[in-house]
PDB file of N, CA, C and O in Angstrom:
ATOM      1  N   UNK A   1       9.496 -51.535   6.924  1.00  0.00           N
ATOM      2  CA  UNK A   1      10.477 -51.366   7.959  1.00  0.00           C
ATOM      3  C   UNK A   1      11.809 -51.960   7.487  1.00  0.00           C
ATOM      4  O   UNK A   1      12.026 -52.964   6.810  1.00  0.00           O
ATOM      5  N   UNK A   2      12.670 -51.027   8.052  1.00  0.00           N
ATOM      6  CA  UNK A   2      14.642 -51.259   7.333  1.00  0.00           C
ATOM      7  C   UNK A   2      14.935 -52.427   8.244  1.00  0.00           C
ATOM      8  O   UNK A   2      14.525 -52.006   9.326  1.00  0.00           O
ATOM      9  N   UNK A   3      15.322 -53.435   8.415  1.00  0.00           N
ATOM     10  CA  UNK A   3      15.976 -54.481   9.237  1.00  0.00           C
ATOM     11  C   UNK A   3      17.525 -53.673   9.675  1.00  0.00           C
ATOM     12  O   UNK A   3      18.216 -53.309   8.724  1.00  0.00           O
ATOM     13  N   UNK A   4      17.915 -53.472  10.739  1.00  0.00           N
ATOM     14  CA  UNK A   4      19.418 -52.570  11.037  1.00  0.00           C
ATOM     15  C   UNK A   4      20.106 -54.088  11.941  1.00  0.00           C
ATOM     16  O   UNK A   4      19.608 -54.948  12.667  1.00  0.00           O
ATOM     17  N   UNK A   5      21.917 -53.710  11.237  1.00  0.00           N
ATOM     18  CA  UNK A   5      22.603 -54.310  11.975  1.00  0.00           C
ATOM     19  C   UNK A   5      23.140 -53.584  13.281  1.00  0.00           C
ATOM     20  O   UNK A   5      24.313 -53.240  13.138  1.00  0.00           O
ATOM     21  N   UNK A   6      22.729 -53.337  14.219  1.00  0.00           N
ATOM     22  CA  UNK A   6      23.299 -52.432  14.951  1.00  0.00           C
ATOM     23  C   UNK A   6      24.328 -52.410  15.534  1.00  0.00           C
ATOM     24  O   UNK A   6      24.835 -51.326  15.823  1.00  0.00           O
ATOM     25  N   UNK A   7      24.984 -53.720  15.904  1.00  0.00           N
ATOM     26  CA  UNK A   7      26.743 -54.056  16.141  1.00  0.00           C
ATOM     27  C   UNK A   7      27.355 -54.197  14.869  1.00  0.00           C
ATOM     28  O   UNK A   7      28.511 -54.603  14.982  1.00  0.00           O
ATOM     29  N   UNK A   8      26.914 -53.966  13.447  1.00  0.00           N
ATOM     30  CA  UNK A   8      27.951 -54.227  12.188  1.00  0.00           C
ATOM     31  C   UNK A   8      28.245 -55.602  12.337  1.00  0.00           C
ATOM     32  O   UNK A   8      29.450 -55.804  12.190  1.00  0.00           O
ATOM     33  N   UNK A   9      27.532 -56.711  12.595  1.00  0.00           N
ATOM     34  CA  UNK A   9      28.207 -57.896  12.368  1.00  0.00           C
ATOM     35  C   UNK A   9      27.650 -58.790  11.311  1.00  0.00           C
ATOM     36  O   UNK A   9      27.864 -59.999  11.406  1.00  0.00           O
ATOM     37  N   UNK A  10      27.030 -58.368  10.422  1.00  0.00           N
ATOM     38  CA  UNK A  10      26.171 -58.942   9.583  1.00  0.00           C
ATOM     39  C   UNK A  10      27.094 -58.755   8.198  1.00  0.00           C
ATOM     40  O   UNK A  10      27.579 -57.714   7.754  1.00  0.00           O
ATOM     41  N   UNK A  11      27.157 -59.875   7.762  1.00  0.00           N
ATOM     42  CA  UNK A  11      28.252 -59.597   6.437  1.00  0.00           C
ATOM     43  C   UNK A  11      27.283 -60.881   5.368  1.00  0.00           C
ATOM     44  O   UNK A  11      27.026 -62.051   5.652  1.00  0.00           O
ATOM     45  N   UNK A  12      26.899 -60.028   4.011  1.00  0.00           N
ATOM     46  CA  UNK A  12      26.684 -60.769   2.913  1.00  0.00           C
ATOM     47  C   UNK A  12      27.419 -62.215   2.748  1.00  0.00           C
ATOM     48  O   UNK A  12      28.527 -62.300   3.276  1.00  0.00           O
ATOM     49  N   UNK A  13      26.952 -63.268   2.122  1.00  0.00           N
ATOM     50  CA  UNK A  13      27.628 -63.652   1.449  1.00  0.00           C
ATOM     51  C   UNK A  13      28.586 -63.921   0.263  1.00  0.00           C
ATOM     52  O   UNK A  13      29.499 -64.672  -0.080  1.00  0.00           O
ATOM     53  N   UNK A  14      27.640 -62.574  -0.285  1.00  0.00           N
ATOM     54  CA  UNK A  14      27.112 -62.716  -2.365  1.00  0.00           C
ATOM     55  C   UNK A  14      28.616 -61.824  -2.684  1.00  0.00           C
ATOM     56  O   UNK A  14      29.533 -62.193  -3.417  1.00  0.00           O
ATOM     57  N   UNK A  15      28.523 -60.483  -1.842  1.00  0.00           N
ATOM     58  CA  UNK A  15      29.659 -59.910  -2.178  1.00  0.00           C
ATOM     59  C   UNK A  15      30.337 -59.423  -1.200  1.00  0.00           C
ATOM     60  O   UNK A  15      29.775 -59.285  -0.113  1.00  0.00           O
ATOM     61  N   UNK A  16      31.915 -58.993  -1.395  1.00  0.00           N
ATOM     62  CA  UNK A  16      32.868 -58.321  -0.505  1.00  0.00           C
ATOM     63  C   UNK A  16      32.204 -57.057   0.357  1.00  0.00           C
ATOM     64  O   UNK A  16      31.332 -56.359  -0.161  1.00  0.00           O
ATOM     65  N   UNK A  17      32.616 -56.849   1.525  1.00  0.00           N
ATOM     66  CA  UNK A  17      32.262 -55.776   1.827  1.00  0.00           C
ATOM     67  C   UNK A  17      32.440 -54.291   1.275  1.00  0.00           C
ATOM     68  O   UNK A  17      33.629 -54.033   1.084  1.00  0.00           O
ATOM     69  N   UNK A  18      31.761 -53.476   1.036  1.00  0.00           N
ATOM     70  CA  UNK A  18      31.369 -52.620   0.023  1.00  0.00           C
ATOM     71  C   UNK A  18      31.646 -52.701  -1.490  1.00  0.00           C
ATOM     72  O   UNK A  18      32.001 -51.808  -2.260  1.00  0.00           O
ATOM     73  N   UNK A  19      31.392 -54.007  -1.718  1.00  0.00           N
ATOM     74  CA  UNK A  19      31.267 -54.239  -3.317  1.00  0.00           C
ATOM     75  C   UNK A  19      29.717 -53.880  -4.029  1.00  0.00           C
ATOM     76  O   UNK A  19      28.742 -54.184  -3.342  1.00  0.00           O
ATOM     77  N   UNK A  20      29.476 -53.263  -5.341  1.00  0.00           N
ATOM     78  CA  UNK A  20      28.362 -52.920  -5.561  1.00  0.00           C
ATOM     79  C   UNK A  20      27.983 -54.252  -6.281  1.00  0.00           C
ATOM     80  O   UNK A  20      26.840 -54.709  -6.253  1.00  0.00           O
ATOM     81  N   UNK A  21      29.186 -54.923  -7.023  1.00  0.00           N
ATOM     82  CA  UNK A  21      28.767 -55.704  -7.818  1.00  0.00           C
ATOM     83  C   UNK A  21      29.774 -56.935  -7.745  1.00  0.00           C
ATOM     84  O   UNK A  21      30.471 -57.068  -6.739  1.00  0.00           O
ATOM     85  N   UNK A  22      29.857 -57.857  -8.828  1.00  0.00           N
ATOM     86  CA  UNK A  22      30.446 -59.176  -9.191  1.00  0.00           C
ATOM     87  C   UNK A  22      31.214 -58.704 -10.146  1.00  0.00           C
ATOM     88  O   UNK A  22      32.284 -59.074  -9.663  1.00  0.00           O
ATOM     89  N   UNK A  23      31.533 -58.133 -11.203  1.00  0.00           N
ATOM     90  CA  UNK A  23      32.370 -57.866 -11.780  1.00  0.00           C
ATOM     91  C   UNK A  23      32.083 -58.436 -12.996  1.00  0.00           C
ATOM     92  O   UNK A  23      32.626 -57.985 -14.005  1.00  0.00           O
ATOM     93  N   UNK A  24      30.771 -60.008 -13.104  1.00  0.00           N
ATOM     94  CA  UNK A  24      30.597 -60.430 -14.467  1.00  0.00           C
ATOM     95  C   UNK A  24      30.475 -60.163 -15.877  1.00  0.00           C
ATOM     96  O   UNK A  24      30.668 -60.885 -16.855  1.00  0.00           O
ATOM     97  N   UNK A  25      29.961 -58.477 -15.715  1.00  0.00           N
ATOM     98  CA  UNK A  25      29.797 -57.773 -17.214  1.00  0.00           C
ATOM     99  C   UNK A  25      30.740 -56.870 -17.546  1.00  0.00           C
ATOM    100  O   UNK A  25      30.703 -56.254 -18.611  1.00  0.00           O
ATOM    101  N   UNK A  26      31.801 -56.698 -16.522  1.00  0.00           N
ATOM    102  CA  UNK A  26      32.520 -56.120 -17.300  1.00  0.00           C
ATOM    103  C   UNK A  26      34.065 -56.578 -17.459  1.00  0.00           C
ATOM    104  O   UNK A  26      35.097 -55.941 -17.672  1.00  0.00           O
ATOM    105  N   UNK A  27      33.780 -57.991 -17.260  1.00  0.00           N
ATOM    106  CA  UNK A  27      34.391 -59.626 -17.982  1.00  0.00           C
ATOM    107  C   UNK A  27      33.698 -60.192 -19.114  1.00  0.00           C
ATOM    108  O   UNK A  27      34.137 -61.131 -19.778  1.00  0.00           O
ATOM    109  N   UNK A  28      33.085 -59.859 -19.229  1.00  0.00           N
ATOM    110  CA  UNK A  28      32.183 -60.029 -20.353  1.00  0.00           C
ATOM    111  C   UNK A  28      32.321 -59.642 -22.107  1.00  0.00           C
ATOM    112  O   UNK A  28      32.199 -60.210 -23.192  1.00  0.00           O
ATOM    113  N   UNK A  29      32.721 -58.036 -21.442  1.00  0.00           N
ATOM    114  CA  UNK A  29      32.328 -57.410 -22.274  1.00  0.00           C
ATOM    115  C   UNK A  29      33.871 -56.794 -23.041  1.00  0.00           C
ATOM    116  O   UNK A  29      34.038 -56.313 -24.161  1.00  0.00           O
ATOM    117  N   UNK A  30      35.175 -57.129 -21.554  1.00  0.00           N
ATOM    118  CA  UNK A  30      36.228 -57.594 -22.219  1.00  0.00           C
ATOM    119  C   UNK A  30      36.667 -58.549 -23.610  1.00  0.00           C
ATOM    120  O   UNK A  30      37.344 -58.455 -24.634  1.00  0.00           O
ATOM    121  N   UNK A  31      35.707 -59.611 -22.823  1.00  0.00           N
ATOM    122  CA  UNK A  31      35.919 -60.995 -23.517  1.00  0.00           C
ATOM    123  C   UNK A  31      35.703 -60.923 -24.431  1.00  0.00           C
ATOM    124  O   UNK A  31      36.460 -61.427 -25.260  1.00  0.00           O
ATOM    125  N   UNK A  32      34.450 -60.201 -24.852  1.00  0.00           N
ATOM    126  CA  UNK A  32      33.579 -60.141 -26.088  1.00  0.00           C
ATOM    127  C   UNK A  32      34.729 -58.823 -27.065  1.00  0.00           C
ATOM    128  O   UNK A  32      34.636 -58.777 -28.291  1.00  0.00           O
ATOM    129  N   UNK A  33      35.421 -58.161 -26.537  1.00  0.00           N
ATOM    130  CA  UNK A  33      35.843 -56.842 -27.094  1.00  0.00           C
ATOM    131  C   UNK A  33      37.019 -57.531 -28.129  1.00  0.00           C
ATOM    132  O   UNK A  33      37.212 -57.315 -29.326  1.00  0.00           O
ATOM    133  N   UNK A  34      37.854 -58.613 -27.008  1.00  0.00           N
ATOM    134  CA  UNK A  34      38.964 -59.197 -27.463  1.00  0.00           C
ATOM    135  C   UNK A  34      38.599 -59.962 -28.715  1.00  0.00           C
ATOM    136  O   UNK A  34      39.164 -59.727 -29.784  1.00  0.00           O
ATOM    137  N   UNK A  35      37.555 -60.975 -28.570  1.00  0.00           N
ATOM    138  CA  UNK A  35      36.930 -61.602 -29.528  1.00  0.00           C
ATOM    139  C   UNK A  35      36.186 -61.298 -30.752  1.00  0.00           C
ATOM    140  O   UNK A  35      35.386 -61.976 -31.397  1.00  0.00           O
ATOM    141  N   UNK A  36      36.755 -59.832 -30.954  1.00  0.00           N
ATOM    142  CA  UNK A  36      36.525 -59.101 -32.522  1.00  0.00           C
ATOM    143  C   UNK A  36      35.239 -58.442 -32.024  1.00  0.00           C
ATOM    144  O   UNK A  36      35.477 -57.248 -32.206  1.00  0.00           O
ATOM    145  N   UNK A  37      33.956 -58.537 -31.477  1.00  0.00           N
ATOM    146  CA  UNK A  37      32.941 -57.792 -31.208  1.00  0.00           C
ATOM    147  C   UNK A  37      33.434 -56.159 -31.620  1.00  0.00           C
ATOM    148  O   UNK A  37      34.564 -55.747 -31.357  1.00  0.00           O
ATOM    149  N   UNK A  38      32.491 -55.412 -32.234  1.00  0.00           N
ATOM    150  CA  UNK A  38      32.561 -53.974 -32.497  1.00  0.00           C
ATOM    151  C   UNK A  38      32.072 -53.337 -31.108  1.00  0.00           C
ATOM    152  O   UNK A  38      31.489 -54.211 -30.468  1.00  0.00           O
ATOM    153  N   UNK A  39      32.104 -52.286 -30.519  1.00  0.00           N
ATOM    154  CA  UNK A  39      31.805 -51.528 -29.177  1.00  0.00           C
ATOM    155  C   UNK A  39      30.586 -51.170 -30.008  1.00  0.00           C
ATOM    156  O   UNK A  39      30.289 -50.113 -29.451  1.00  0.00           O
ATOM    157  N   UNK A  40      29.349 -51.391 -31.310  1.00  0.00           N
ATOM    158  CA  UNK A  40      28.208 -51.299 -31.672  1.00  0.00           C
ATOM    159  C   UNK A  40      27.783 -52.800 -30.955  1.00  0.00           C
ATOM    160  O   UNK A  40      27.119 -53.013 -29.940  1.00  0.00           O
ATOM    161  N   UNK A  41      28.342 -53.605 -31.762  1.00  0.00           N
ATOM    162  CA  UNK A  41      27.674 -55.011 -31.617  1.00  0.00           C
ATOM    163  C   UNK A  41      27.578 -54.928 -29.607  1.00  0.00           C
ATOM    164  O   UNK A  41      26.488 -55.052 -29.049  1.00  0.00           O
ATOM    165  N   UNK A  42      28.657 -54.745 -28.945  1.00  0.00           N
ATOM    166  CA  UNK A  42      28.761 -55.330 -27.495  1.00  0.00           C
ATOM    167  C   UNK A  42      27.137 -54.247 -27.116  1.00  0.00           C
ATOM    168  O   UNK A  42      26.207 -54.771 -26.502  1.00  0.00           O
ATOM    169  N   UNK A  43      27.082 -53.210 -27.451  1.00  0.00           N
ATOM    170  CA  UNK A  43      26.335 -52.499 -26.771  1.00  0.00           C
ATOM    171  C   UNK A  43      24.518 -52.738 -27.498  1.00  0.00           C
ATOM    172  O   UNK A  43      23.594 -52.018 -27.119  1.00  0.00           O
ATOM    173  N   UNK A  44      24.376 -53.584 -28.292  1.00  0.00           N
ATOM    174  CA  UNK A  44      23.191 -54.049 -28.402  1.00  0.00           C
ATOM    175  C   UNK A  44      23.103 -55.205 -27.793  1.00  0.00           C
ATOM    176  O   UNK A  44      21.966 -55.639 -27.613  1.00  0.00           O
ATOM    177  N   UNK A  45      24.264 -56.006 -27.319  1.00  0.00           N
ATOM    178  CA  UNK A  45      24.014 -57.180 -27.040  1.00  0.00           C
ATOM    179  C   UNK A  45      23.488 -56.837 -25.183  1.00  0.00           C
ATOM    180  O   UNK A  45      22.733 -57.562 -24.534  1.00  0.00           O
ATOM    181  N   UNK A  46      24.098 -55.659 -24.727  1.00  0.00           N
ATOM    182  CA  UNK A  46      23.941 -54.999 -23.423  1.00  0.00           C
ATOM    183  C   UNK A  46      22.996 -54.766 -23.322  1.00  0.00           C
ATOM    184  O   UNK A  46      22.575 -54.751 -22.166  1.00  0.00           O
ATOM    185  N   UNK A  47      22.107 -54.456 -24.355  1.00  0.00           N
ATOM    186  CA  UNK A  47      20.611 -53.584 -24.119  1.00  0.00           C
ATOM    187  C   UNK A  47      20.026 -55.000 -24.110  1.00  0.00           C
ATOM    188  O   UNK A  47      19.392 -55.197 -23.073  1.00  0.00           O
ATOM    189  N   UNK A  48      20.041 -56.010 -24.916  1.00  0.00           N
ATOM    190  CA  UNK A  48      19.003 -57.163 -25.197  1.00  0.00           C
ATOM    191  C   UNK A  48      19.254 -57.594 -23.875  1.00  0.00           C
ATOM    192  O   UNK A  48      18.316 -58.146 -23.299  1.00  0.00           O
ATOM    193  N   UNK A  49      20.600 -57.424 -23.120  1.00  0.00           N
ATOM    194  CA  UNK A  49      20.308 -58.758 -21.474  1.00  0.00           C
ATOM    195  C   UNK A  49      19.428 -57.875 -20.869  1.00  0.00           C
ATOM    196  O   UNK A  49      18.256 -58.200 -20.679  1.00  0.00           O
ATOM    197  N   UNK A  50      19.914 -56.673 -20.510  1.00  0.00           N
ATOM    198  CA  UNK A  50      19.822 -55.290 -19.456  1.00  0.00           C
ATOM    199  C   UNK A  50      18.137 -55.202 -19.258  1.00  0.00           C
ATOM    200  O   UNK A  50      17.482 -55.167 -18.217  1.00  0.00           O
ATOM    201  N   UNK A  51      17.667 -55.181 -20.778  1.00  0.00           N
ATOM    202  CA  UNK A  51      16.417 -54.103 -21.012  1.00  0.00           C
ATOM    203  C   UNK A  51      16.259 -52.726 -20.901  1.00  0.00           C
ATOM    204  O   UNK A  51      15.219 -52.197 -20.510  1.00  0.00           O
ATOM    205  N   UNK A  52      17.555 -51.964 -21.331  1.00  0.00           N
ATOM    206  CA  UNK A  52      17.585 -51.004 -21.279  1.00  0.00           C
ATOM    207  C   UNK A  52      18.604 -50.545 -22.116  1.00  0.00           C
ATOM    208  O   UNK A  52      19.310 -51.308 -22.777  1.00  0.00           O
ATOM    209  N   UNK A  53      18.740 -48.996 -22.115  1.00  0.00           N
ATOM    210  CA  UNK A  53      19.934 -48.274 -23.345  1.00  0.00           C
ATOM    211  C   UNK A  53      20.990 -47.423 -22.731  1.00  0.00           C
ATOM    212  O   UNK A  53      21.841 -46.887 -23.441  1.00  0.00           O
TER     213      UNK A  53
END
């Protein structure tokens, strides 16, 4: 069973309202881009957190 807000007054803490995410990986992956990383190297390092390709 779905738990419903039915007056809309229920607001996350974690994120903004209609945010999907935090924004951490793709600060990340800036950081890492600036810091000489190849767009090979960033994207194995993506699969080893992720578990996925």
């Amino acid at each position: 069973m779905v738990q419903r807000d039915r007056r809309g007054m229920f607001h996350t803490q974690l994120f903004e309202p209609y945010q999907r995410r935090d924004g951490w990986l793709e600060t990340a992956i800036i950081k890492m881009y600036q810091n000489g990383m190849s767009t090979r190297e960033i994207g194995k390092f993506i699969e080893r957190i992720l578990g996925s390709s």
